[in-house]
N, C-alpha and C positions, 0 to 999 in steps of 0.2 A: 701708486706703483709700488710692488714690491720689490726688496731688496733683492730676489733670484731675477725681476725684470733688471734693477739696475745694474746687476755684474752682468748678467746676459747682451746690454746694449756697451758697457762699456765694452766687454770682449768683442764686440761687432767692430767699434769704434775702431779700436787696436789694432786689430789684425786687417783692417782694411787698411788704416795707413801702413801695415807692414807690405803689403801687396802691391800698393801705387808703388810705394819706395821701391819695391822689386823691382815692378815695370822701369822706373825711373832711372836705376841702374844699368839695364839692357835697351836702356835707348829708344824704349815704347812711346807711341802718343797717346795724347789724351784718352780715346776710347780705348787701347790694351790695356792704360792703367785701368781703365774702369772694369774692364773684366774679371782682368789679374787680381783687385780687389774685392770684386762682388766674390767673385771663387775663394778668396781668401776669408773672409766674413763666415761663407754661410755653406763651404763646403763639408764641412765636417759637420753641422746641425745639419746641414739635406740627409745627409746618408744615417747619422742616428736616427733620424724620424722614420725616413724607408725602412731601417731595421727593423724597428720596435712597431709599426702600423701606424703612427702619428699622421693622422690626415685632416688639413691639408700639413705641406713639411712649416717648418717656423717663422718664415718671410714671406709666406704667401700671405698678403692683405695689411704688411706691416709695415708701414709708410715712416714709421721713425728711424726704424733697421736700415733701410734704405735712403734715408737722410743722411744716416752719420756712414754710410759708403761714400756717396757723392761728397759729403763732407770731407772725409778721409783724402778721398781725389784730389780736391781741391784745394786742399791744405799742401799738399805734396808737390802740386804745380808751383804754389809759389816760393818752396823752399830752394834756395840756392845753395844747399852745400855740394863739396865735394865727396865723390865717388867714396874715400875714405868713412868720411862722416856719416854718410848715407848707409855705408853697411852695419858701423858701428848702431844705429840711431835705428833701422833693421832687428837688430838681436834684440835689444830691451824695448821695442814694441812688440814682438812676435814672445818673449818672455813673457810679456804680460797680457798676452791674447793667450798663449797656454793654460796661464794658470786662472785667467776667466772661466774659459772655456773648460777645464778640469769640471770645476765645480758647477756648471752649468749643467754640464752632461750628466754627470752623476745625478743630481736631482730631478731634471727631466725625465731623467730614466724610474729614477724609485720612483714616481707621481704614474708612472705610465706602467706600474705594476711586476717589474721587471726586479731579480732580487742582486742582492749588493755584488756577486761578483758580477755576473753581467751588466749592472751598472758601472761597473768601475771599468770595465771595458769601453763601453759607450761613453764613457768619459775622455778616456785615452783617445777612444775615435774622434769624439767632439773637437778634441782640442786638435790633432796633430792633423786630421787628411784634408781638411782647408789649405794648411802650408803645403802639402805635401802634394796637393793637385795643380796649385799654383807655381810652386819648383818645378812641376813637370811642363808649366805654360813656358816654364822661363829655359827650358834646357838646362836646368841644373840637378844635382846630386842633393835628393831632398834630404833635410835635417834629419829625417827620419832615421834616416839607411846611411849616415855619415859615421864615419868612425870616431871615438874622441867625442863623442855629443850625448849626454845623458840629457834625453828629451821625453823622449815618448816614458824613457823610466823615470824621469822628475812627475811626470803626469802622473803617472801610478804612487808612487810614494804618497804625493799629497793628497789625492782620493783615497788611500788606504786610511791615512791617516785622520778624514775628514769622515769614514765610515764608523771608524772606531769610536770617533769623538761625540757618535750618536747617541751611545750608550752613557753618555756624561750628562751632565746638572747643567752644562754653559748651551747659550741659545744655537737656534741651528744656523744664524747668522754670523753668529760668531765662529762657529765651525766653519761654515763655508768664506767667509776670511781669512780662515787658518789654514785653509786649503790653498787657498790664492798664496798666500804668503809661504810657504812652504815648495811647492810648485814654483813660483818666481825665485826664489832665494836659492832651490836646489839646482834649477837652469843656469843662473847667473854666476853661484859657485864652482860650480862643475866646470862651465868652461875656463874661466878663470885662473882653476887648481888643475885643469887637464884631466878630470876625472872621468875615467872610460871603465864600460862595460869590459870581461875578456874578452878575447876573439874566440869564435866557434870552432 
Protein backbone atom coordinates (compact mmCIF):
# COMPACT_ATOMS: atom_id res chain seq x y z
CA UNK A 1 0.00 0.00 0.00
CA UNK A 2 1.17 3.38 -0.81
CA UNK A 3 1.45 6.16 1.21
CA UNK A 4 -1.11 8.40 -1.46
CA UNK A 5 -3.37 5.00 -0.57
CA UNK A 6 -2.76 5.65 3.06
CA UNK A 7 -3.69 9.52 3.26
CA UNK A 8 -6.51 8.68 0.74
CA UNK A 9 -8.14 5.98 3.28
CA UNK A 10 -7.50 7.95 6.24
CA UNK A 11 -9.28 11.06 4.55
CA UNK A 12 -12.18 8.62 3.72
CA UNK A 13 -12.00 7.64 7.40
CA UNK A 14 -12.24 11.27 8.53
CA UNK A 15 -14.69 12.80 6.71
CA UNK A 16 -17.02 9.96 7.22
CA UNK A 17 -16.95 10.29 10.83
CA UNK A 18 -17.38 13.98 10.16
CA UNK A 19 -20.80 13.14 8.21
CA UNK A 20 -22.30 10.59 10.81
CA UNK A 21 -21.59 13.32 13.40
CA UNK A 22 -23.56 15.73 11.11
CA UNK A 23 -26.35 13.34 10.78
CA UNK A 24 -26.06 12.70 14.58
CA UNK A 25 -26.55 16.34 15.28
CA UNK A 26 -29.84 16.84 13.25
CA UNK A 27 -31.25 13.82 14.83
CA UNK A 28 -30.86 11.30 11.82
CA UNK A 29 -31.01 7.39 12.00
CA UNK A 30 -28.90 5.01 11.56
CA UNK A 31 -29.19 4.81 7.49
CA UNK A 32 -29.05 9.08 7.13
CA UNK A 33 -26.02 8.64 8.98
CA UNK A 34 -24.90 6.29 6.47
CA UNK A 35 -25.61 8.43 3.62
CA UNK A 36 -24.72 11.63 5.05
CA UNK A 37 -21.32 9.85 5.43
CA UNK A 38 -20.97 7.79 2.23
CA UNK A 39 -21.56 11.58 0.62
CA UNK A 40 -19.12 12.94 2.90
CA UNK A 41 -16.20 10.39 2.07
CA UNK A 42 -16.56 10.15 -1.38
CA UNK A 43 -18.30 13.20 -2.80
CA UNK A 44 -15.65 15.30 -3.80
CA UNK A 45 -13.43 12.12 -5.16
CA UNK A 46 -16.82 11.19 -7.40
CA UNK A 47 -16.85 14.56 -8.94
CA UNK A 48 -12.83 14.92 -9.53
CA UNK A 49 -12.93 11.47 -11.32
CA UNK A 50 -16.22 12.75 -13.65
CA UNK A 51 -14.09 15.79 -14.35
CA UNK A 52 -10.74 14.58 -15.25
CA UNK A 53 -12.37 10.93 -17.15
CA UNK A 54 -11.36 8.53 -14.30
CA UNK A 55 -13.35 5.48 -15.03
CA UNK A 56 -14.58 3.72 -12.95
CA UNK A 57 -14.93 7.04 -10.11
CA UNK A 58 -12.43 5.74 -6.81
CA UNK A 59 -14.98 3.65 -4.69
CA UNK A 60 -16.34 1.69 -7.19
CA UNK A 61 -14.90 -2.02 -6.27
CA UNK A 62 -13.10 -0.61 -3.18
CA UNK A 63 -14.36 -2.55 -0.31
CA UNK A 64 -11.85 -0.97 2.30
CA UNK A 65 -13.12 2.69 1.46
CA UNK A 66 -16.33 1.34 2.31
CA UNK A 67 -15.39 -0.36 5.60
CA UNK A 68 -14.00 2.58 7.05
CA UNK A 69 -17.53 4.53 6.14
CA UNK A 70 -19.54 1.95 7.93
CA UNK A 71 -16.74 2.07 10.44
CA UNK A 72 -17.05 5.70 10.69
CA UNK A 73 -21.00 5.05 11.31
CA UNK A 74 -20.55 3.10 13.75
CA UNK A 75 -18.14 4.58 15.83
CA UNK A 76 -20.46 7.54 15.95
CA UNK A 77 -23.44 5.52 17.08
CA UNK A 78 -21.83 4.68 19.98
CA UNK A 79 -20.37 7.98 21.07
CA UNK A 80 -22.45 9.75 23.75
CA UNK A 81 -21.48 13.22 23.65
CA UNK A 82 -23.23 16.22 23.77
CA UNK A 83 -24.55 18.37 20.86
CA UNK A 84 -21.66 20.96 22.11
CA UNK A 85 -18.93 18.25 21.89
CA UNK A 86 -20.27 16.80 18.89
CA UNK A 87 -19.70 20.02 16.86
CA UNK A 88 -16.49 20.95 18.36
CA UNK A 89 -15.12 16.97 17.56
CA UNK A 90 -17.05 17.94 13.74
CA UNK A 91 -14.47 20.77 12.97
CA UNK A 92 -11.03 18.81 13.77
CA UNK A 93 -12.48 15.70 11.85
CA UNK A 94 -13.59 17.69 8.81
CA UNK A 95 -9.96 19.65 9.40
CA UNK A 96 -8.43 16.75 8.76
CA UNK A 97 -10.42 15.23 5.92
CA UNK A 98 -9.58 18.71 4.22
CA UNK A 99 -6.31 18.59 4.39
CA UNK A 100 -6.35 14.56 3.37
CA UNK A 101 -8.17 15.18 0.72
CA UNK A 102 -6.01 18.42 -0.52
CA UNK A 103 -3.21 16.31 -1.29
CA UNK A 104 -5.12 13.45 -2.56
CA UNK A 105 -6.67 15.32 -5.16
CA UNK A 106 -3.74 17.21 -6.21
CA UNK A 107 -1.90 14.01 -7.05
CA UNK A 108 -4.69 11.96 -8.49
CA UNK A 109 -5.03 14.64 -10.75
CA UNK A 110 -0.97 15.09 -11.90
CA UNK A 111 -1.00 10.83 -12.31
CA UNK A 112 -4.19 11.59 -14.45
CA UNK A 113 -2.20 14.02 -16.73
CA UNK A 114 -3.88 17.12 -15.75
CA UNK A 115 -1.17 20.24 -15.12
CA UNK A 116 -0.55 21.79 -11.64
CA UNK A 117 -3.21 24.49 -11.69
CA UNK A 118 -5.95 22.43 -12.63
CA UNK A 119 -4.78 20.03 -10.30
CA UNK A 120 -4.69 22.32 -7.46
CA UNK A 121 -8.25 23.03 -8.39
CA UNK A 122 -9.21 19.29 -8.29
CA UNK A 123 -7.76 19.42 -5.03
CA UNK A 124 -9.73 22.13 -3.63
CA UNK A 125 -12.75 20.17 -5.24
CA UNK A 126 -11.58 16.74 -3.64
CA UNK A 127 -11.41 18.14 -0.31
CA UNK A 128 -14.48 20.75 0.11
CA UNK A 129 -17.72 19.39 -2.18
CA UNK A 130 -18.11 16.11 -0.01
CA UNK A 131 -18.75 18.59 2.93
CA UNK A 132 -20.48 20.69 0.96
CA UNK A 133 -23.04 18.14 -0.58
CA UNK A 134 -23.63 16.72 2.88
CA UNK A 135 -24.40 20.43 4.40
CA UNK A 136 -26.68 20.54 1.84
CA UNK A 137 -28.39 16.93 3.15
CA UNK A 138 -28.26 18.54 6.35
CA UNK A 139 -30.13 22.01 5.72
CA UNK A 140 -27.16 23.83 6.53
CA UNK A 141 -24.92 26.99 5.42
CA UNK A 142 -21.97 24.86 3.91
CA UNK A 143 -18.38 25.81 5.29
CA UNK A 144 -17.83 26.59 2.02
CA UNK A 145 -19.89 29.71 1.42
CA UNK A 146 -19.67 30.59 5.40
CA UNK A 147 -18.33 33.81 6.23
CA UNK A 148 -15.26 34.04 8.70
CA UNK A 149 -14.15 30.39 7.48
CA UNK A 150 -10.96 30.19 5.51
CA UNK A 151 -11.58 26.66 3.95
CA UNK A 152 -11.63 26.13 0.57
CA UNK A 153 -8.52 28.98 0.87
CA UNK A 154 -6.58 26.68 3.60
CA UNK A 155 -7.04 23.99 0.75
CA UNK A 156 -5.41 26.06 -1.73
CA UNK A 157 -2.60 27.51 0.27
CA UNK A 158 -1.38 23.91 1.14
CA UNK A 159 -1.67 22.59 -2.48
CA UNK A 160 0.19 25.58 -3.61
CA UNK A 161 2.61 24.94 -1.36
CA UNK A 162 2.92 21.08 -1.78
CA UNK A 163 3.28 22.10 -5.85
CA UNK A 164 6.05 24.09 -5.26
CA UNK A 165 7.66 21.70 -2.87
CA UNK A 166 8.00 19.54 -6.06
CA UNK A 167 10.70 21.37 -7.35
CA UNK A 168 12.80 20.42 -4.01
CA UNK A 169 15.32 17.57 -2.96
CA UNK A 170 12.75 16.44 0.06
CA UNK A 171 10.48 13.17 -1.07
CA UNK A 172 6.98 13.69 -2.55
CA UNK A 173 5.74 12.06 0.68
CA UNK A 174 6.98 14.34 2.66
CA UNK A 175 5.66 17.05 0.51
CA UNK A 176 2.34 15.66 0.49
CA UNK A 177 2.60 15.66 4.61
CA UNK A 178 3.51 19.07 4.40
CA UNK A 179 0.40 19.71 2.52
CA UNK A 180 -1.72 17.81 5.16
CA UNK A 181 -0.12 19.70 7.78
CA UNK A 182 -0.28 23.12 6.44
CA UNK A 183 -4.07 22.71 5.24
CA UNK A 184 -5.00 21.33 8.92
CA UNK A 185 -2.90 24.00 10.84
CA UNK A 186 -4.27 26.84 8.40
CA UNK A 187 -8.17 25.58 9.05
CA UNK A 188 -7.61 25.31 12.66
CA UNK A 189 -5.77 28.77 13.00
CA UNK A 190 -8.08 30.73 11.05
CA UNK A 191 -10.93 29.86 12.89
CA UNK A 192 -9.46 30.29 16.03
CA UNK A 193 -7.77 33.95 15.17
CA UNK A 194 -11.25 34.79 13.13
CA UNK A 195 -9.21 35.07 10.05
CA UNK A 196 -11.65 36.00 7.03
CA UNK A 197 -11.40 36.36 3.45
CA UNK A 198 -12.73 40.46 2.54
CA UNK A 199 -16.13 40.72 1.65
CA UNK A 200 -16.90 41.20 -2.16
Amino acid sequence: MTVLSIISYMGIFFFALTGALKARAHKMDVFGGLVVAFVSAYGGGTLRDLLIGVRPVNWINDNTALLLVFAGTIITFFLKDNVHRIKRTIFFTDAAGIGLFTAVGIQVSLQNGLNEMYALIMGVITATFGGLIADVFCNDVPNLFKRGELYATACAAGGLVYLLLKISPLSDNINLAICVLIVVGLRIYSKRKRLMLPDI
